[in-house]
N, C-alpha and C positions, 0 to 999 in steps of 0.2 A: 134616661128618665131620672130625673131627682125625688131620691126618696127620704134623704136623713131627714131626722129632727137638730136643728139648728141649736147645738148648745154647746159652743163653746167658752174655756174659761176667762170672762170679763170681770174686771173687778167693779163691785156697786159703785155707781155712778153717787152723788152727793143730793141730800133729796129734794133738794130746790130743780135739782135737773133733770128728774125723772117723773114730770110733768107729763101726762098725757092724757087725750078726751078732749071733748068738749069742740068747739069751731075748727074748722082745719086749717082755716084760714087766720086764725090767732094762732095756732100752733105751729103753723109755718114761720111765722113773723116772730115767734119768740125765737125757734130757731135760729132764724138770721140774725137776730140779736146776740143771742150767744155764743155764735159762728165769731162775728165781728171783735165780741168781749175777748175771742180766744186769739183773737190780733191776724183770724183771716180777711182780708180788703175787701172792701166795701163793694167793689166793682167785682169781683170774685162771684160773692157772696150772691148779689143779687142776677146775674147771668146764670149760676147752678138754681137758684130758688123759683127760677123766672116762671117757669115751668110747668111745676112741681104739682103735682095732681094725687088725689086717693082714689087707690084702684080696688072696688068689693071685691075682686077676684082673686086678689092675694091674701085678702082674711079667710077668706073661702079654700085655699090651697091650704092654708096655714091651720085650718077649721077639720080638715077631709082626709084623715092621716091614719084610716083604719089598716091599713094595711099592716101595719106593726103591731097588730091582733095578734096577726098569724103566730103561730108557731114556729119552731126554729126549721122542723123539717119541711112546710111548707113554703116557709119564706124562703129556703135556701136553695128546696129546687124548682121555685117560681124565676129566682134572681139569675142562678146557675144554668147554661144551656150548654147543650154540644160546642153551640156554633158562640155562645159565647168565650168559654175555655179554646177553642180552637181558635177565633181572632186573638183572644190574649196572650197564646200561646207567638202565633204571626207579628205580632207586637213586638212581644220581646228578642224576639228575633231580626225585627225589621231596625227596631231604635238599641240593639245590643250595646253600641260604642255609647250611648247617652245613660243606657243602667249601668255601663260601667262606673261613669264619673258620679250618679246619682252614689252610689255604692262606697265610691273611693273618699269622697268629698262629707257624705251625710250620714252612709254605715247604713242603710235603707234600702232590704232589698229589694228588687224587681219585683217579687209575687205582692209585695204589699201594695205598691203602687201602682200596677197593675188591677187590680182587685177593686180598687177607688175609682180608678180612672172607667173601670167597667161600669162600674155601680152609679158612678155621679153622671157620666154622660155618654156612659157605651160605646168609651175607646171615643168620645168629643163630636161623637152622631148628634145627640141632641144637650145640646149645652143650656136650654130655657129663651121663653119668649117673652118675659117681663120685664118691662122698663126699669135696671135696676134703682135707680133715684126716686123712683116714683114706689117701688116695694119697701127700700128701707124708709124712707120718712113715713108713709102707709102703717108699718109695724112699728115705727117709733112713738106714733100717737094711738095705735092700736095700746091698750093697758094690759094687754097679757104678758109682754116681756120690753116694756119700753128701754131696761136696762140693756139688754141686750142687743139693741139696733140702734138707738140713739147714737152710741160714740161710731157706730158705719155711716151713721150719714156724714161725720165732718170728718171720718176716714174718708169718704168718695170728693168731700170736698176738697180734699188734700191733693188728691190722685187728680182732678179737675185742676186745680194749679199748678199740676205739674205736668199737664199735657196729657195726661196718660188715663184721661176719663169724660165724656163728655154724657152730659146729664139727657140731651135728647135720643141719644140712639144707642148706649152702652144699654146691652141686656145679658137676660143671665133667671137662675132660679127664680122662683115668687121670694125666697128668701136673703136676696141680696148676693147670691153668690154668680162669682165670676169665670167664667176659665173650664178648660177638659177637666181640672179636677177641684172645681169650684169653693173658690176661696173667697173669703169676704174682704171689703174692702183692706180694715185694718191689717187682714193678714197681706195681704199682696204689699203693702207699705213695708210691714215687716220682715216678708221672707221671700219678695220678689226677686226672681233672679233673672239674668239675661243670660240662658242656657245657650243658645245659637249667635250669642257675638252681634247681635246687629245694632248692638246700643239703643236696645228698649224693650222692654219683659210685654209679652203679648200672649197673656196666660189663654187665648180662645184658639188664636191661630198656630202658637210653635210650641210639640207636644216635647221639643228642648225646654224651654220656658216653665214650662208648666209641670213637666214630670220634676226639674232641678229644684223649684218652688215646693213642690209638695215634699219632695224629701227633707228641702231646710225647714220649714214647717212643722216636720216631724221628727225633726233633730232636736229643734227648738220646744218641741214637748214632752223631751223626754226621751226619747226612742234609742237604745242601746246598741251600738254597734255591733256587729257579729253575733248576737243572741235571738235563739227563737221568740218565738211569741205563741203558738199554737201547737199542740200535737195532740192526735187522736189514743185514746188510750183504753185498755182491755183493764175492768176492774173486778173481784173477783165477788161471788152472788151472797156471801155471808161479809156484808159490810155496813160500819157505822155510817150509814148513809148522813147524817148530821155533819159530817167533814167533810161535807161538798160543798162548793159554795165561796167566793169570793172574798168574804171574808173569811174565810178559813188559810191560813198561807204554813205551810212546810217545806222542807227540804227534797229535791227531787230525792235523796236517798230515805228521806221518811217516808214518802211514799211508796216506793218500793219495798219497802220492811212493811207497809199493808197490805203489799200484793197487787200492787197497780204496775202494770206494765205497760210500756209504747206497743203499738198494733204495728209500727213499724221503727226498725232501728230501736235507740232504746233515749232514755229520758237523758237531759242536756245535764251532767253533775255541774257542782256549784252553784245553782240557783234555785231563787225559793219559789215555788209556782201554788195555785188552788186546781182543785178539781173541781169541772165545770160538767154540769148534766143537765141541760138544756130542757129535754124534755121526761126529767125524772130517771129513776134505776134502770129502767128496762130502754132507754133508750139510748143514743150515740155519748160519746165521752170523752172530754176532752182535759189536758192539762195547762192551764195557763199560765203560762210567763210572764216575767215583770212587764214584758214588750205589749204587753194584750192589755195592758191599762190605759196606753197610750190611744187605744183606741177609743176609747171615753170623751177623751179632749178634742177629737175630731165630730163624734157623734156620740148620744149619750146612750141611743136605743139599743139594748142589748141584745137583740133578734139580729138587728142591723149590723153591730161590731161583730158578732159569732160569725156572722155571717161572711162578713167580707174580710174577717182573721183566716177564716175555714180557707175560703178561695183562693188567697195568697197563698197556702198551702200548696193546696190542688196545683195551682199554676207553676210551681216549683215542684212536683211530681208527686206530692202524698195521692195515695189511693182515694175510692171514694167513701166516705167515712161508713161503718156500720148502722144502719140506722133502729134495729134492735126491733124489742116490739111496744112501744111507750102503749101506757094505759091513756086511756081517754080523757083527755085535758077539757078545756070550759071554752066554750066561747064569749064574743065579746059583753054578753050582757050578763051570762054568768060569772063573767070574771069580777064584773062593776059590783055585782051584789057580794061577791066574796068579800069587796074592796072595803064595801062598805060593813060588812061584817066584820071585819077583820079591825075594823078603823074603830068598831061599839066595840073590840076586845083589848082599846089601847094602843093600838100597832099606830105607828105613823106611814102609811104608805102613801102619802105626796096623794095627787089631783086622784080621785076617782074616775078612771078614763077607760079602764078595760083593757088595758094593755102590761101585762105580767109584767113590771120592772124591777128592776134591785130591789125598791124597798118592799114590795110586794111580796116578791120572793124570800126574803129574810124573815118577813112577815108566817107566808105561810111554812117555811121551816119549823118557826117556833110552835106554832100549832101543831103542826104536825108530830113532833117530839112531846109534848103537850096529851096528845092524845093516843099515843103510843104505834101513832103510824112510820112507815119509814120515811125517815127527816129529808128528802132529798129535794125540795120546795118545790114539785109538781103538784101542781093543786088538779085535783080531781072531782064528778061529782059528790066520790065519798066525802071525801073532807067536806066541801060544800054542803054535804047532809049532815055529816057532826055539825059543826059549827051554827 
């Protein structure tokens, strides 16, 4: 089941090219016009375009994203099963000698790739049934992110010239993504690999292919060698809860000197990590590592990232995290009105959508501190009754 929100980092396109609206049938023809301008052949061009159709269902997939409402401990053990952790577990055990080289080659371990490969298509169960040609031109004239599907289409057109994409039968996400651990065009250009030798990257069928791809992909973002990314952590009940929070970054030994200890083993010295409290003081606690940013440029949903940083944990043996006893958080239209309360107090918290993100949370910290609650960015009805 694909569940990210699609935001990886694209640099703005130029604004003559970030066109969209209006006839589909003009907006396809400008495309192949600017296909051509970019010196792809004419006969290329109009074989991928020949096609090319707008699908309501993928504004509609792209529209129906409540799911990342949820909360962290609901989203995590909707995502998280037995029998998921136990195929994950069979996984890595099955493709051992491919995490090796993912490992040796990318520095990327096995629980994180793992954890994706669950999340994106359930160990490559369900990889998506949307016409990818027909999703990303669909979003590229859709105007909520043209910037960001536009340069996939003449990514796919690229991957079409090279044999390695055909515009009537390649499918995948409503969001253009390809492969068990579904990459968009552009990436597969750039960090496709031929894990299994057989002289062609076949990101849906060889989970060589596609686990070696994800790891360079995530080398390619960032992703530090030998360093954790997540760990569960015990913090003590007399604390400046205002020092939680992402933007907040210390030294794992300053943390310690506040009293924050690992629930297990103890914190990684030499790096500088935030403490993360998902659903406020009273509930689960984590320390994040530089490696845990890297999850951002994959997906932007912080429910999402926690979520499958936790599991790669899990899947490399951390226990099942504390989940504490969190106070009662807002739902999705409670959230929307904080949003917009928070938005008449100054705060810039991005789209009013109802779903807790970074700037929301920053947001409601500072209120919180503000009003002399504890700062830890779990929005409450209280808070929602101050304010």
């Amino acid at each position: 089941m694909r569940l990210p929100l699609l935001a990886l980092c694209l640099s703005a396109l130029p604004f003559a090219a970030q066109a969209c609206g209006g006839s589909f049938s003009s907006f396809v023809n400008d495309l192949k016009a600017e296909a051509v301008a970019k010196g792809h052949g004419k006969s290329a061009v109009e074989q991928f375009f020949s096609g090319v159709r707008q699908e309501p269902s993928v504004i509609k997939a792209d529209r129906a994203q409540g799911v990342f409402q949820r909360p962290f401990l609901d989203f995590s053990k909707r995502l998280i099963s037995a029998d998921r952790l136990k195929r994950g577990q069979s996984n890595a055990r099955k493709y051992d000698a491919i995490f090796d080289q993912v490992e040796q080659r990318y520095g990327v371990d096995r629980g994180v790739l793992l954890a994706f490969w669950a999340f994106e298509t359930d160990y490559g169960g369900f990889q998506g049934d949307f016409n990818t040609a027909n999703a990303l031109v669909t979003l590229s004239h859709d105007c909520r992110r043209p910037e960001l599907f536009r340069p996939q289409v003449f990514a796919a057109l690229e991957l079409f010239e090279q044999g390695a994409f055909d515009p009537r039968t390649t499918t995948g996400a409503w969001a253009g993504e390809i492969g068990m651990v579904q990459m968009l065009p552009r990436d597969i250009l750039e960090n496709g690999v031929d894990g299994d030798g057989d002289g062609k990257v076949s990101l849906k069928t060889s989970p060589a292919d596609a686990l070696m791809s994800g790891g360079k992909m995530l080398q390619n973002l960032g992703w530090r060698a030998g360093e954790p990314w997540l760990q569960e952590v015990q913090v003590p009940a007399q604390f400046d809860w205002s020092q939680s929070g992402l933007n907040v970054v210390k030294s794992t030994s300053a943390w310690e000197g506040l009293g924050v200890r690992a629930r297990q083993g103890s914190l990684q010295r030499g790096l500088k990590a935030s403490l993360i409290l998902p659903q406020g003081h009273k509930g689960p606690a984590f320390i994040a590592y530089p490696n845990f940013r890297v999850y951002f440029e994959w997906n932007q949903s912080f429910t999402y990232v926690l979520t499958a940083a936790y599991f790669g944990t899990r899947l490399q043996g951390a226990p099942v995290y504390d989940a504490g006893s969190p106070e009662q958080g807002l739902n999705g239209a409670q959230t929307k009105e904080l949003q917009r309360k928070l938005q008449a107090r100054g705060h810039n918290v991005g789209k009013v959508d109802g779903i807790l993100g970074a700037r929301t949370r920053a947001a409601v910290q500072a209120e919180q501190k503000r009003l002399g609650l504890p700062a830890d960015a779990w929005p409450t009805p209280t808070l929602l009754a101050r304010l």
